[in-house]
LUMMAR-659652 format. One record per residue: x, z, y of N, C-alpha, C, O in turn. Coordinates in steps of 0.2 Angstrom, whole numbers, padded with zeros to 4 digits, always signed. Example, Ala and Ser with C-alpha at 12.3 -4.5 7.8 and 13.67 -1.06 7.14 Angstrom:
<recs>
+0066+0039-0028+0062+0039-0022+0066+0039-0016+0071+0042-0017;+0064+0035-0011+0068+0036-0005+0064+0039+0000+0067+0040+0006;
</recs>
This chain:
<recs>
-0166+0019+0040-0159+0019+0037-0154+0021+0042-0153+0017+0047;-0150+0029+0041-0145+0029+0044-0139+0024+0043-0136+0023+0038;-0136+0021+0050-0128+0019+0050-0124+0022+0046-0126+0028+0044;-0119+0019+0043-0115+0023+0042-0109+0025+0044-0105+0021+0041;-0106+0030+0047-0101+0030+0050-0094+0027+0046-0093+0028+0040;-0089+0023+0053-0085+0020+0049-0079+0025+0044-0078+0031+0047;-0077+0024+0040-0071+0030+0033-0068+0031+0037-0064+0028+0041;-0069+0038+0037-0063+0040+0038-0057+0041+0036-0056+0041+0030;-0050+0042+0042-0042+0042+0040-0042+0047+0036-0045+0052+0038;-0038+0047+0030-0036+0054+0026-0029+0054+0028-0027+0049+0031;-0027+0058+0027-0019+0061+0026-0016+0064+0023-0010+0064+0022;-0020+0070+0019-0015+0073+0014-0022+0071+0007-0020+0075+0002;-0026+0068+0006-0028+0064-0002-0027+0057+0002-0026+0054+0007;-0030+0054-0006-0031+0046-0008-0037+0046-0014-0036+0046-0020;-0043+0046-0010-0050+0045-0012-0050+0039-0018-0053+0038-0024;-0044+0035-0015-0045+0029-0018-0042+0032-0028-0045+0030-0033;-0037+0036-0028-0035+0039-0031-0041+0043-0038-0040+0043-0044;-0046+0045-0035-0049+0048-0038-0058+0044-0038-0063+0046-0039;-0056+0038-0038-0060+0032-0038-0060+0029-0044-0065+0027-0048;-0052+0029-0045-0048+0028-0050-0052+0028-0056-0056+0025-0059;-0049+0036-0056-0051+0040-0061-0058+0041-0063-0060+0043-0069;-0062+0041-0058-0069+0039-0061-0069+0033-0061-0072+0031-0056;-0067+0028-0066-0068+0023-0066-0072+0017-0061-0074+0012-0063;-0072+0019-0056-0074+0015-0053-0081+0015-0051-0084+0010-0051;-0083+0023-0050-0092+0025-0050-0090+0030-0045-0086+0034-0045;-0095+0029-0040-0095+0033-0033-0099+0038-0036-0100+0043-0032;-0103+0039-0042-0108+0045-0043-0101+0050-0047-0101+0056-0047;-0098+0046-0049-0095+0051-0052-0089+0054-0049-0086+0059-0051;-0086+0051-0044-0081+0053-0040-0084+0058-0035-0080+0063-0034;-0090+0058-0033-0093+0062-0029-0093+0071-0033-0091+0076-0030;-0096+0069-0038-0095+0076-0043-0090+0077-0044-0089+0082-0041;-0087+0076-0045-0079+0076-0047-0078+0079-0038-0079+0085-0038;-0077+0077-0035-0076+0080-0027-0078+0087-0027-0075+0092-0026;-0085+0086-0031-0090+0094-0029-0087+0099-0033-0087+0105-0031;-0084+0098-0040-0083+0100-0044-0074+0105-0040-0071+0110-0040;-0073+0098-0037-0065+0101-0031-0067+0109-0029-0064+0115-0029;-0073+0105-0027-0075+0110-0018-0077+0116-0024-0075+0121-0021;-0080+0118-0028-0081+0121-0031-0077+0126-0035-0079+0131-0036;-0073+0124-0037-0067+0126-0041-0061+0130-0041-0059+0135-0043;-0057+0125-0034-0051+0126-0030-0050+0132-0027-0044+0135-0027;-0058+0133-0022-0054+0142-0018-0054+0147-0022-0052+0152-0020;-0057+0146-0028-0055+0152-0033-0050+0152-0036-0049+0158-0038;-0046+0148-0038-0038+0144-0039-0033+0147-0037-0028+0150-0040;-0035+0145-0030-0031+0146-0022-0029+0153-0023-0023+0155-0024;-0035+0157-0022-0036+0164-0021-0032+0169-0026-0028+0173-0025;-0033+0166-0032-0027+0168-0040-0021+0168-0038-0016+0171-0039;-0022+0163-0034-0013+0162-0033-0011+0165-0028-0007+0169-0029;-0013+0164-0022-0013+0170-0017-0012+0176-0019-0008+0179-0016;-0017+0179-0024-0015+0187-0026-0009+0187-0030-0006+0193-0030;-0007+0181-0034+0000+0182-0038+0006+0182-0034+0011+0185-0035;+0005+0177-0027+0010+0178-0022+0010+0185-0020+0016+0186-0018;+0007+0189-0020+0005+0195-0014+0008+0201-0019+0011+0206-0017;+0007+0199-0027+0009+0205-0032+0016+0203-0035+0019+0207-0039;+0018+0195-0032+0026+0193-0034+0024+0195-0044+0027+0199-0048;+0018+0190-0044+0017+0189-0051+0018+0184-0053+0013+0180-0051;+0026+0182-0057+0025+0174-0057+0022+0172-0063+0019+0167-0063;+0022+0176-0070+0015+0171-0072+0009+0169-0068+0006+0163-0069;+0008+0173-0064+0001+0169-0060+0001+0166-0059-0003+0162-0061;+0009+0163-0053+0010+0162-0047+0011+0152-0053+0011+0146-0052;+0013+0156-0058+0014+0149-0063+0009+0145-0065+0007+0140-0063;+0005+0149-0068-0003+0146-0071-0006+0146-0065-0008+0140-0065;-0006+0148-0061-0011+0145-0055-0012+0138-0053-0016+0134-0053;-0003+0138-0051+0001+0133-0046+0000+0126-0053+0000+0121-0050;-0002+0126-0060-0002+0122-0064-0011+0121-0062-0013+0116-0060;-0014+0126-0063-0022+0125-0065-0023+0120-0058-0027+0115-0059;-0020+0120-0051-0025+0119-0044-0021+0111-0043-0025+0107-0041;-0013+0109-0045-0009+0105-0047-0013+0100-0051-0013+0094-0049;-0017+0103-0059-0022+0097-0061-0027+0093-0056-0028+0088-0054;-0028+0098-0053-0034+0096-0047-0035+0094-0042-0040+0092-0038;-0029+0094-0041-0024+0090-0035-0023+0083-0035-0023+0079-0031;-0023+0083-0042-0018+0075-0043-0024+0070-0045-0023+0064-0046;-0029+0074-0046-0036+0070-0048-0038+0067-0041-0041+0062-0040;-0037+0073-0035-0040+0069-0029-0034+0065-0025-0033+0066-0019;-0029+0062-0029-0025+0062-0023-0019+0063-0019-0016+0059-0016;-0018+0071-0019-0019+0076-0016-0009+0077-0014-0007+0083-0012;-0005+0071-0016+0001+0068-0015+0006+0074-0015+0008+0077-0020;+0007+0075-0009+0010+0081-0005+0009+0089-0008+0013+0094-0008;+0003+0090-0009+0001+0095-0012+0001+0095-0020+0002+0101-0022;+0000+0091-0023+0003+0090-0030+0011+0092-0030+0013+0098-0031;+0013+0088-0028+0023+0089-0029+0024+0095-0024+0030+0096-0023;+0019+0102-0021+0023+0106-0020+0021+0110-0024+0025+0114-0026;+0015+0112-0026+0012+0115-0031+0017+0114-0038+0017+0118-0042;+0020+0109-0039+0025+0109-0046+0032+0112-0043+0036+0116-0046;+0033+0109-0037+0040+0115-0037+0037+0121-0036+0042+0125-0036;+0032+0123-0034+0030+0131-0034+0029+0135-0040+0031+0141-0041;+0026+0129-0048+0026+0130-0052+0034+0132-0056+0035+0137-0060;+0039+0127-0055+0043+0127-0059+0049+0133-0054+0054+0134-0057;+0048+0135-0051+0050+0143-0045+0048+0146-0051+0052+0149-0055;+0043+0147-0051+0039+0152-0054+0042+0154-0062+0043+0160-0064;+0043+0149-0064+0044+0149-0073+0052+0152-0073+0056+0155-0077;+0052+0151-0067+0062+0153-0066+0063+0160-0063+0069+0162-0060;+0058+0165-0062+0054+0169-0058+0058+0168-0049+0061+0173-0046;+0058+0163-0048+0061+0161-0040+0055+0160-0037+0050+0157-0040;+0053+0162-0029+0050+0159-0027+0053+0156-0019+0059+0155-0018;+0049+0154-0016+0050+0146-0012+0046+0147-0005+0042+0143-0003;+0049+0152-0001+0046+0154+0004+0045+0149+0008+0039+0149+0009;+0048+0144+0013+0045+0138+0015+0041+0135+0009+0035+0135+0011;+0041+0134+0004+0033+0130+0000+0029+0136+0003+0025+0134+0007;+0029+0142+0000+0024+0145+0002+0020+0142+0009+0015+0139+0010;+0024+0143+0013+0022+0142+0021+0018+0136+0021+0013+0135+0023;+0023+0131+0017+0017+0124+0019+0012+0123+0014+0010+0118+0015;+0008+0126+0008+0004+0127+0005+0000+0130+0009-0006+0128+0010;+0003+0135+0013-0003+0139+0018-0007+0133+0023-0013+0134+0025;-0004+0129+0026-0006+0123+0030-0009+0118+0025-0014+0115+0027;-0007+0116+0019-0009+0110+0016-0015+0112+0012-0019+0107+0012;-0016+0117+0008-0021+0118+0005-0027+0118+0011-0032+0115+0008;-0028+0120+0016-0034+0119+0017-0036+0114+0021-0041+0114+0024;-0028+0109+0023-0031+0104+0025-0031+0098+0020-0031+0092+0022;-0031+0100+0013-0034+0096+0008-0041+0097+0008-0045+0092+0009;-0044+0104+0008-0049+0107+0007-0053+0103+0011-0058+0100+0009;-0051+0103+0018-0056+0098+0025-0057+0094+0022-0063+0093+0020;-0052+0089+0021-0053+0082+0019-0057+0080+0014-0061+0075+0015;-0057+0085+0009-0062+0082+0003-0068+0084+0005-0072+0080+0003;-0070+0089+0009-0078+0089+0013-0079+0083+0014-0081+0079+0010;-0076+0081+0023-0076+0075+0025-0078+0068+0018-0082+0064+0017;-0074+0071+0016-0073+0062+0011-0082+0063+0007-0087+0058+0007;-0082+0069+0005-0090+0070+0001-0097+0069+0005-0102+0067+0002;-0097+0072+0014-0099+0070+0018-0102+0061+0020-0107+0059+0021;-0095+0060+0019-0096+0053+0022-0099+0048+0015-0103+0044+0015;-0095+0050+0010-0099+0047+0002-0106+0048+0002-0110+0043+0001;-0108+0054+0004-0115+0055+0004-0118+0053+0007-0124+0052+0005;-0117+0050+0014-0120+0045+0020-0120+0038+0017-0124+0033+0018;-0115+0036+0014-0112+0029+0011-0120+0026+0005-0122+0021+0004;-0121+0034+0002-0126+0031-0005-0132+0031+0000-0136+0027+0000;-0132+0035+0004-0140+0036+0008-0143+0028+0011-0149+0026+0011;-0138+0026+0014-0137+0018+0018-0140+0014+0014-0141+0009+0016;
</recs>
């Protein structure tokens, strides 16, 4: 039986958040995580290309699609910039600081939810 190390600190999710919404089953939070980790940098990258072609339908439907997926893990801070990036977009404005911290937050959400599936995954092994 491996240890298991102690949880780790989050900061930009709330595991607890998406605990929630899987009603309270670590088998399904987990998928729901992989489902993240599998999903997201294809999202990311959509919007990334709508930012780069200053297509704000993209840049809208993106920031709505990755925003549902956000708020499922948590994902606080990156939820509420993803809507004002969304609601830029519908006004075809965009939001050169959001862009800038989307660049930094998106993928230290993306760490996190490793981490968090990492550590889940030692949690069930125990």
């Amino acid at each position: 039986m491996t240890p298991v190390p102690p949880s780790p600190v989050f900061h930009v999710i709330d595991p607890a958040v998406l605990l929630e919404a899987a009603a309270g089953s670590q088998e399904i939070a987990l998928l729901l995580s992989q489902t993240y980790i599998d999903s997201a940098p294809a999202t990311y990258a959509r919007l990334q290309q709508g930012l780069q072609q200053a297509d704000f339908a993209a840049i809208g439907s993106q920031c709505h699609a990755l925003k549902g997926m956000t708020m499922l893990i948590g994902a606080r801070e990156l939820t509420a910039l993803l809507q004002e990036m969304e609601q830029a977009a519908r006004q075809q404005q965009r939001l050169g600081a959001a862009e800038q911290r989307l660049a930094v937050l998106y993928p230290a959400v993306f760490d996190e939810m490793q981490l968090s599936i990492r550590h889940s995954k030692l949690e069930s092994q125990a």
